[in-house]
TIVO-2410 file (N, C-alpha, C; in nm, 3 decimals):
# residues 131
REC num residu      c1      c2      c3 atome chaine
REC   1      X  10.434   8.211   8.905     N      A
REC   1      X  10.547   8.189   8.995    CA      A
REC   1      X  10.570   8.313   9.081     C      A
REC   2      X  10.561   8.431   9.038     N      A
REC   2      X  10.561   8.592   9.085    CA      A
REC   2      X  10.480   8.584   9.194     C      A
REC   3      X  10.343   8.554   9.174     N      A
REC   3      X  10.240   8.565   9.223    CA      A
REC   3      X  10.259   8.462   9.385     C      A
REC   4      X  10.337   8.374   9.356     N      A
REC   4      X  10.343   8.242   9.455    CA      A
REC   4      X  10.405   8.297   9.550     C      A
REC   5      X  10.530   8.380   9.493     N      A
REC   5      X  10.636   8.434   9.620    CA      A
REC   5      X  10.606   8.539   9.681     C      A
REC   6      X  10.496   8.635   9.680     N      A
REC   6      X  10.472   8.733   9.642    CA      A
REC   6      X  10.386   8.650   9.806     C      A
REC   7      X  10.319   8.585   9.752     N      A
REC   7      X  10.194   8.530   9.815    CA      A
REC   7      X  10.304   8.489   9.965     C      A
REC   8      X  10.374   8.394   9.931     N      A
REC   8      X  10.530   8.358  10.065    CA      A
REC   8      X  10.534   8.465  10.187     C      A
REC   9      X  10.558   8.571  10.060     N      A
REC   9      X  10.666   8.671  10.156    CA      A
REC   9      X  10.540   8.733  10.223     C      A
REC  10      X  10.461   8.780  10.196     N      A
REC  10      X  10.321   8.841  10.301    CA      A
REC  10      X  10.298   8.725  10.390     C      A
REC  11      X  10.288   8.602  10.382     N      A
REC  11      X  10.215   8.550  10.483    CA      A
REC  11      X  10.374   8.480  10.617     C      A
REC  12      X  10.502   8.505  10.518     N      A
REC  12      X  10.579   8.487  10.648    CA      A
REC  12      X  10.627   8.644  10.704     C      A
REC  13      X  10.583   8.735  10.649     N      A
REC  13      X  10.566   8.878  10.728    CA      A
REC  13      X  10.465   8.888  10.841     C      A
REC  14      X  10.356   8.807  10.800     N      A
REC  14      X  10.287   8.822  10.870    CA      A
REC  14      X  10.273   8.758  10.992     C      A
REC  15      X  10.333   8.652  10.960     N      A
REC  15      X  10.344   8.499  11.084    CA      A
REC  15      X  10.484   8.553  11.145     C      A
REC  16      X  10.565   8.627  11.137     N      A
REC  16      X  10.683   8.646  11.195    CA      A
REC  16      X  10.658   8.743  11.322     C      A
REC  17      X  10.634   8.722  11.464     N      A
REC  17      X  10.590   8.814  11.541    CA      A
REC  17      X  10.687   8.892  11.557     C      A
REC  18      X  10.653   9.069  11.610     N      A
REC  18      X  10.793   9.181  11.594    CA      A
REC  18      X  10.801   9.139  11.775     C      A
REC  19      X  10.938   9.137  11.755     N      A
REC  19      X  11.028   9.121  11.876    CA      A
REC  19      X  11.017   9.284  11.958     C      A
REC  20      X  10.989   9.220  12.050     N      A
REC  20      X  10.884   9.329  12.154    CA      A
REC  20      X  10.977   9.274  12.343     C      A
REC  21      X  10.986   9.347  12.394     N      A
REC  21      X  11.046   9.310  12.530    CA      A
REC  21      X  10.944   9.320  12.646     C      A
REC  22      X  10.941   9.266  12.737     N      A
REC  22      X  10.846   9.257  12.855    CA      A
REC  22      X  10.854   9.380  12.900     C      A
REC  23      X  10.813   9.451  12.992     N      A
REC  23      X  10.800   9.558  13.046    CA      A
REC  23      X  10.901   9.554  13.141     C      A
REC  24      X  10.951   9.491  13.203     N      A
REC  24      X  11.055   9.449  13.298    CA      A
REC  24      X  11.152   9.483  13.223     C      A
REC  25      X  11.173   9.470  13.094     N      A
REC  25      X  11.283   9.521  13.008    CA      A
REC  25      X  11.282   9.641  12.958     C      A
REC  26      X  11.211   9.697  13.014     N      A
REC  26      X  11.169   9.879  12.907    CA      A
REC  26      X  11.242   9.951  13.021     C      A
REC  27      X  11.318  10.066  12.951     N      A
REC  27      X  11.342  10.173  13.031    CA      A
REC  27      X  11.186  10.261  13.037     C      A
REC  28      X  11.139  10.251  12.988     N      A
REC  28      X  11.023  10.387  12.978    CA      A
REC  28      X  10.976  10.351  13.150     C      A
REC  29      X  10.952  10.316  13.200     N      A
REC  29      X  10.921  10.336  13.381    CA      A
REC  29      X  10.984  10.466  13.424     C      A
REC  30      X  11.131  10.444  13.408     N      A
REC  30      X  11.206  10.549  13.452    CA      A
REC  30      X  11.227  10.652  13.349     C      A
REC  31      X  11.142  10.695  13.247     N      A
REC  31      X  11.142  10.770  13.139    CA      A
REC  31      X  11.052  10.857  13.229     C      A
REC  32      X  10.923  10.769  13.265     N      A
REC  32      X  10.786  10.792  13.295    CA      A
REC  32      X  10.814  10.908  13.455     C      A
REC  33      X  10.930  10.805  13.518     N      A
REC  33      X  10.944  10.860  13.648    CA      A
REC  33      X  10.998  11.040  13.654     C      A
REC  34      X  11.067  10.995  13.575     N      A
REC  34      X  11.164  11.125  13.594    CA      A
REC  34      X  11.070  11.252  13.520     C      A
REC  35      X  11.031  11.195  13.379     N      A
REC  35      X  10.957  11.338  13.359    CA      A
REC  35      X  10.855  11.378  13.445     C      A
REC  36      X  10.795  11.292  13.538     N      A
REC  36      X  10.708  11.384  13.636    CA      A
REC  36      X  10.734  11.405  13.759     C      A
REC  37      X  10.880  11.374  13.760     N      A
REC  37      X  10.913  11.404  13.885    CA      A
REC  37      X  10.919  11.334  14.036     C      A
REC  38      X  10.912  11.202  13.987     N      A
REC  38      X  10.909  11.119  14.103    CA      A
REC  38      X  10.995  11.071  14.150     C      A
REC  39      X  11.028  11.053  14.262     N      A
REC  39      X  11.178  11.001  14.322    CA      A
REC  39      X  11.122  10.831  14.380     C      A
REC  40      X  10.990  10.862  14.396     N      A
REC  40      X  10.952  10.719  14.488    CA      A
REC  40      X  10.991  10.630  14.363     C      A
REC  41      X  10.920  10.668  14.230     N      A
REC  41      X  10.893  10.577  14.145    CA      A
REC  41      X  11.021  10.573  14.046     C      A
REC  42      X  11.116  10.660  14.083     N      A
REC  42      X  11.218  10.653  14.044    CA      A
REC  42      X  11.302  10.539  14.136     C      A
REC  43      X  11.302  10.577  14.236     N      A
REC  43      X  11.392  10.496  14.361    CA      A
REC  43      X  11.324  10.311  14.304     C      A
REC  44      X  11.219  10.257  14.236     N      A
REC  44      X  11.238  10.149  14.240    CA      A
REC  44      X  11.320  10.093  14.122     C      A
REC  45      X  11.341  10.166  14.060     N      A
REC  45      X  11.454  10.086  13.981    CA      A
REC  45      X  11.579  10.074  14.010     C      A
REC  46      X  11.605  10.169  14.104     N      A
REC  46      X  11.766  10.190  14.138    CA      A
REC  46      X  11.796  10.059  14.220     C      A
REC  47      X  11.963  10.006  14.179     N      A
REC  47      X  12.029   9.911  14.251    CA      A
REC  47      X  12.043   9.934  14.417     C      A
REC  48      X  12.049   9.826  14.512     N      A
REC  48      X  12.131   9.861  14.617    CA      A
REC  48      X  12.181  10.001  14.649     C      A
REC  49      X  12.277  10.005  14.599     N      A
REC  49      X  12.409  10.137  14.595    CA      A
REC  49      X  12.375  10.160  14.426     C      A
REC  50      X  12.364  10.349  14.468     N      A
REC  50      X  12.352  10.368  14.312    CA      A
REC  50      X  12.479  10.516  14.308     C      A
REC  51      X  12.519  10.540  14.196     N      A
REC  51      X  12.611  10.664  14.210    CA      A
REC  51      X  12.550  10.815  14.145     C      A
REC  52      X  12.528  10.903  14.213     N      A
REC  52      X  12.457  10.976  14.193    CA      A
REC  52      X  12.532  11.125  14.110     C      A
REC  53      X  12.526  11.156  14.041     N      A
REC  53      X  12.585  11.305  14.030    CA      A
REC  53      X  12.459  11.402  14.018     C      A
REC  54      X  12.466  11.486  14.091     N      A
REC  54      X  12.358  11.617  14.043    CA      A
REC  54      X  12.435  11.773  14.070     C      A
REC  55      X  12.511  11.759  13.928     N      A
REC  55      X  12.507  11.884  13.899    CA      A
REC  55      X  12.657  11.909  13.969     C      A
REC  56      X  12.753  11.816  13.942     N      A
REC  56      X  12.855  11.814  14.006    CA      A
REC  56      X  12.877  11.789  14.183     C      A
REC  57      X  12.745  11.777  14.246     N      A
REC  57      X  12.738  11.690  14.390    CA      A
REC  57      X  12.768  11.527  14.369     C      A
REC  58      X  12.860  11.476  14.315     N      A
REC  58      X  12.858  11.323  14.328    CA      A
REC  58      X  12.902  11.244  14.454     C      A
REC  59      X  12.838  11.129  14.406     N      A
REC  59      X  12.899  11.028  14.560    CA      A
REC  59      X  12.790  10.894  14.548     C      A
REC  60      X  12.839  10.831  14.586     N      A
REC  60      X  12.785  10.708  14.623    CA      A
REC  60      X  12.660  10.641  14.767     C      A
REC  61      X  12.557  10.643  14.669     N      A
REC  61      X  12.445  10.643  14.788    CA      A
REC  61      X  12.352  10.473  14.820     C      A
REC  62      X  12.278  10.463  14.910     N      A
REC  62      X  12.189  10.375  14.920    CA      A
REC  62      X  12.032  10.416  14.830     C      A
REC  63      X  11.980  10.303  14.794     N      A
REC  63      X  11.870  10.337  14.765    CA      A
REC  63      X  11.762  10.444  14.783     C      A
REC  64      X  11.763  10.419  14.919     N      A
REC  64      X  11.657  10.531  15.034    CA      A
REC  64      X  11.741  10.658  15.014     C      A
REC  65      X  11.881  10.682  15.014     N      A
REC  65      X  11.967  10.775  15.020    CA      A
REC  65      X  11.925  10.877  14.951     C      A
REC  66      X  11.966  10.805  14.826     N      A
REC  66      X  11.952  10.846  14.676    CA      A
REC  66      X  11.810  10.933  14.638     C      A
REC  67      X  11.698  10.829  14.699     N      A
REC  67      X  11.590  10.876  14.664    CA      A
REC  67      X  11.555  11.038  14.715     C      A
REC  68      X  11.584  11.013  14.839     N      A
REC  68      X  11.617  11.191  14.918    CA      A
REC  68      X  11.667  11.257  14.860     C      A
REC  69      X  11.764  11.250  14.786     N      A
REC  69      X  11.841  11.347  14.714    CA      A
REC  69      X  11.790  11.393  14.605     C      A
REC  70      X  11.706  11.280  14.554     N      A
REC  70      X  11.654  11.315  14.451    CA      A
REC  70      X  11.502  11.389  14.446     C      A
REC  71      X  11.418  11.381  14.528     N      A
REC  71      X  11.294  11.438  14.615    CA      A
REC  71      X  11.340  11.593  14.606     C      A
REC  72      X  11.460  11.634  14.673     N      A
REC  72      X  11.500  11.744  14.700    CA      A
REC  72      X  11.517  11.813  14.555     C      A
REC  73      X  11.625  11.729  14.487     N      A
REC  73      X  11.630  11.791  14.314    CA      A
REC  73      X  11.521  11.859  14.266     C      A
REC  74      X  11.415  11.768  14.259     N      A
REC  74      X  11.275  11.751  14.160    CA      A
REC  74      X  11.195  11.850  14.261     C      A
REC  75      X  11.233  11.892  14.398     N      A
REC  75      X  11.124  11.981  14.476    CA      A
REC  75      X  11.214  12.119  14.404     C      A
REC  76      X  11.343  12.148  14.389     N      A
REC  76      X  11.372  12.273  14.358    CA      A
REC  76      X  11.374  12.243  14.183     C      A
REC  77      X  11.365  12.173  14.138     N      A
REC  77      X  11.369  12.174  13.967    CA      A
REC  77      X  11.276  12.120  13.920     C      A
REC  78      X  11.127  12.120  13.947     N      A
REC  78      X  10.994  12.041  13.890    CA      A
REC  78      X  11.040  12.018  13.780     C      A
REC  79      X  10.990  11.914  13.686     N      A
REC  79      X  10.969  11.863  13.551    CA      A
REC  79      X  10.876  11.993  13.453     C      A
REC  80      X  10.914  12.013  13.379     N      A
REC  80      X  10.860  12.053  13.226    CA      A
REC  80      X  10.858  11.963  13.130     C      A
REC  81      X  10.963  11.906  13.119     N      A
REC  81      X  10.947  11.827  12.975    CA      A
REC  81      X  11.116  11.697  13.015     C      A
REC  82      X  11.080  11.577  12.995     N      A
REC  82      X  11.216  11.547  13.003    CA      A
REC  82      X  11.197  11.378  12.848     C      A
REC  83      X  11.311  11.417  12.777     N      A
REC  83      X  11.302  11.313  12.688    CA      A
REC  83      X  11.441  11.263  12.653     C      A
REC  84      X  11.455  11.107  12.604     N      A
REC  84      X  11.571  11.084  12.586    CA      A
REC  84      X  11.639  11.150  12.417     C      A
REC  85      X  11.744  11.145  12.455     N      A
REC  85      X  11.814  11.174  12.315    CA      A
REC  85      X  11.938  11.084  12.239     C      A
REC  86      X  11.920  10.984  12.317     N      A
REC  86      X  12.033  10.794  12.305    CA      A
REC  86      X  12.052  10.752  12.355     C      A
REC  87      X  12.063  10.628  12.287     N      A
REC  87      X  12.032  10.559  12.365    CA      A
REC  87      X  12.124  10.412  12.338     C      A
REC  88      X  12.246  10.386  12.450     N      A
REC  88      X  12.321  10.291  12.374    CA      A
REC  88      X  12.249  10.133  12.425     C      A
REC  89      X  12.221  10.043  12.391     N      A
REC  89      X  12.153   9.897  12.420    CA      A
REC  89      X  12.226   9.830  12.358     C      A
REC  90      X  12.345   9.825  12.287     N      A
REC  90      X  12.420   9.717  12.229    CA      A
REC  90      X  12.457   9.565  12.319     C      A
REC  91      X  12.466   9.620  12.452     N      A
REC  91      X  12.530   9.560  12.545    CA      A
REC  91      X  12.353   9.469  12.618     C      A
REC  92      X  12.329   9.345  12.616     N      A
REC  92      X  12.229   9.299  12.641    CA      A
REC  92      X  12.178   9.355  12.855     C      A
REC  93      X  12.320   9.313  12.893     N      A
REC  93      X  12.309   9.323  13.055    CA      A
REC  93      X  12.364   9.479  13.062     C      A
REC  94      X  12.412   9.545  12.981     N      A
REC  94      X  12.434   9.659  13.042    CA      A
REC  94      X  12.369   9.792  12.930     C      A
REC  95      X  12.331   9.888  12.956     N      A
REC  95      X  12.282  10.001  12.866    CA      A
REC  95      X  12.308  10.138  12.937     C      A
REC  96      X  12.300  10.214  12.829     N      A
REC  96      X  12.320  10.365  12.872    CA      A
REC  96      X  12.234  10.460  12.792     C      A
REC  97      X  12.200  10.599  12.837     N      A
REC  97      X  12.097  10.654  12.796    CA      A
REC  97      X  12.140  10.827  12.809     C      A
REC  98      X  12.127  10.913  12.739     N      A
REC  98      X  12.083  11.007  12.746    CA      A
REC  98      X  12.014  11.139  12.754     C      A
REC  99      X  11.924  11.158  12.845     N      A
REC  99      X  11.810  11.257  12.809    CA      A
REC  99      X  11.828  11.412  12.846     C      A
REC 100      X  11.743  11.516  12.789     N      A
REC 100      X  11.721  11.610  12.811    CA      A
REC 100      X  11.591  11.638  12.954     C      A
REC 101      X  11.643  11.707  13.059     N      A
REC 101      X  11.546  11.745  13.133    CA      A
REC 101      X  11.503  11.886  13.153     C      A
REC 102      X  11.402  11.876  13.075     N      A
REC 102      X  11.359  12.093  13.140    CA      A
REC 102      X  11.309  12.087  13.227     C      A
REC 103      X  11.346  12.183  13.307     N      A
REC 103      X  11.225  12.254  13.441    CA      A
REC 103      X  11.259  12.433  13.408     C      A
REC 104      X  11.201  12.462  13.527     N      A
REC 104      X  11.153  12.602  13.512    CA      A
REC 104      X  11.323  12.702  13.510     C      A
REC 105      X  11.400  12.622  13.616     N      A
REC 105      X  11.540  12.676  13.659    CA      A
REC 105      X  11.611  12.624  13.527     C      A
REC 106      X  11.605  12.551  13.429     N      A
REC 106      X  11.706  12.521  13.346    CA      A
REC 106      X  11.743  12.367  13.265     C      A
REC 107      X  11.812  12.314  13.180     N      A
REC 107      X  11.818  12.238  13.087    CA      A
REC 107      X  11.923  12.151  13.201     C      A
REC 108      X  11.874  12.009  13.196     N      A
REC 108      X  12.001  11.948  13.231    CA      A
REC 108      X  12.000  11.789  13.178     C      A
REC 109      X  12.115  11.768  13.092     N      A
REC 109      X  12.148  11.636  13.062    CA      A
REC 109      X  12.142  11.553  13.162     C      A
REC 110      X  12.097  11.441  13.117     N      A
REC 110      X  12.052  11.334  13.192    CA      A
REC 110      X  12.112  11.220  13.145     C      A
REC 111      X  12.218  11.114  13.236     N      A
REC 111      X  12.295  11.022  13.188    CA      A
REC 111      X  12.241  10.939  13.313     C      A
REC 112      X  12.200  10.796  13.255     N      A
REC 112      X  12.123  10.703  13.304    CA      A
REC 112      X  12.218  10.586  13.262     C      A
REC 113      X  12.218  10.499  13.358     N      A
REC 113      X  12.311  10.372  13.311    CA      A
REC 113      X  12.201  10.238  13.424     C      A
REC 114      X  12.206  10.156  13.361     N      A
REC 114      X  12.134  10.063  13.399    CA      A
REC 114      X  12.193   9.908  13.370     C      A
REC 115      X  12.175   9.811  13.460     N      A
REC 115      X  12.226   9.708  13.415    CA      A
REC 115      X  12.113   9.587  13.444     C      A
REC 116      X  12.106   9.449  13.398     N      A
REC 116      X  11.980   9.402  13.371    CA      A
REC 116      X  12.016   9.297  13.507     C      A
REC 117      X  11.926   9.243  13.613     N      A
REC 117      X  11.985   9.155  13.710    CA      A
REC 117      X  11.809   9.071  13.711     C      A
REC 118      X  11.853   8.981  13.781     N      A
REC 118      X  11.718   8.892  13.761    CA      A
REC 118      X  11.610   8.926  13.645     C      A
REC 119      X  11.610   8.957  13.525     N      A
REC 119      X  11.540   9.003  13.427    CA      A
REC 119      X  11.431   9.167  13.449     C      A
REC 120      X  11.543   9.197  13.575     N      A
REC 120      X  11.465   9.347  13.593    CA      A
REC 120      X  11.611   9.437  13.554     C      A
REC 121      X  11.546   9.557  13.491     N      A
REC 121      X  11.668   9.669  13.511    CA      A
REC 121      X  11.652   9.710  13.624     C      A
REC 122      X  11.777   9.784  13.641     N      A
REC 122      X  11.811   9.847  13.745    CA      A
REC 122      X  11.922   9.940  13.736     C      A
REC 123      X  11.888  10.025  13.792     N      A
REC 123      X  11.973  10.220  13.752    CA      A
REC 123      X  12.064  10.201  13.849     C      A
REC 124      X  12.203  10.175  13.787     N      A
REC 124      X  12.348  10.207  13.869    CA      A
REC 124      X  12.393  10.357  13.925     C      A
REC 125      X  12.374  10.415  13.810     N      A
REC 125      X  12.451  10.560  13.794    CA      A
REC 125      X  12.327  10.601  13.724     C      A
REC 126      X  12.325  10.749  13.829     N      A
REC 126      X  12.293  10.871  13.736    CA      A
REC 126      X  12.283  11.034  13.753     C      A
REC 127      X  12.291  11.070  13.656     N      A
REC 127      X  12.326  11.186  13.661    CA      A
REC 127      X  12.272  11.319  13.607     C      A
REC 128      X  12.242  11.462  13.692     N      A
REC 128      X  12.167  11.548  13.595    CA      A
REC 128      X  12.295  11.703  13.601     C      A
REC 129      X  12.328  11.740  13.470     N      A
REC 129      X  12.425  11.815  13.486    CA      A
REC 129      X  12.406  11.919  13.402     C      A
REC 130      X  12.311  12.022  13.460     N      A
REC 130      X  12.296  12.138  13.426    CA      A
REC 130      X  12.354  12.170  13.296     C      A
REC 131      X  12.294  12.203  13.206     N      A
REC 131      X  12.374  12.245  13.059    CA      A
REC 131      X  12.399  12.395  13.023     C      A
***
């Protein structure tokens, strides 16, 4: 009888596929973007209007806007190393994130907010604030 359930529980472990999200659902794009520094490949996730803070410069930009601003960041603060450190997903359409970004000038928290629209994310707000 041991042996029977034993036998159960492996083969519905095994038949149970692990819940995995499309790529359309991964933040890692914009994980990918930011640690090397890209604004192009950053700028496609961003909404319409996204809200920007860098470093206490905030305000409310366009896509194309945004991306400039951010070109400029990443030309005076290249990437070293940038990784998240939480990451809230409770919320199915809405999430939030926190990462660490090094470059050569200094450490700056990274607050990413994203919300899910036609089954793509897309970066509302974000922010890098010197630590």
């Amino acid at each position: 009888m041991m042996l029977n359930q034993l036998i159960l529980s492996l083969l519905l472990w095994i038949a149970v596929p692990e819940t995995t999200y499309p790529p359309e659902h991964s933040i890692d794009p914009i994980i990918v973007a930011i640690d090397s520094g890209s604004s192009s490949d950053l700028a496609r996730y961003f909404d319409a209007s996204i809200s920007l803070n860098i470093n206490g410069q905030q305000g409310d930009f366009s896509k194309s806007q945004a991306e400039i601003v951010l070109k400029d960041f990443f030309k005076k603060n290249p990437p070293l190393k940038f990784s998240l450190v939480f990451r809230s997903e409770n919320n199915p359409s809405l999430s939030s994130y926190i990462g660490d970004y090094q470059s050569g000038k200094g450490i700056y928290k990274v607050f990413i907010k994203v919300n899910q629209q036609d089954a793509q994310i897309k970066v509302y707000s974000l922010g890098f604030v010197k630590v």
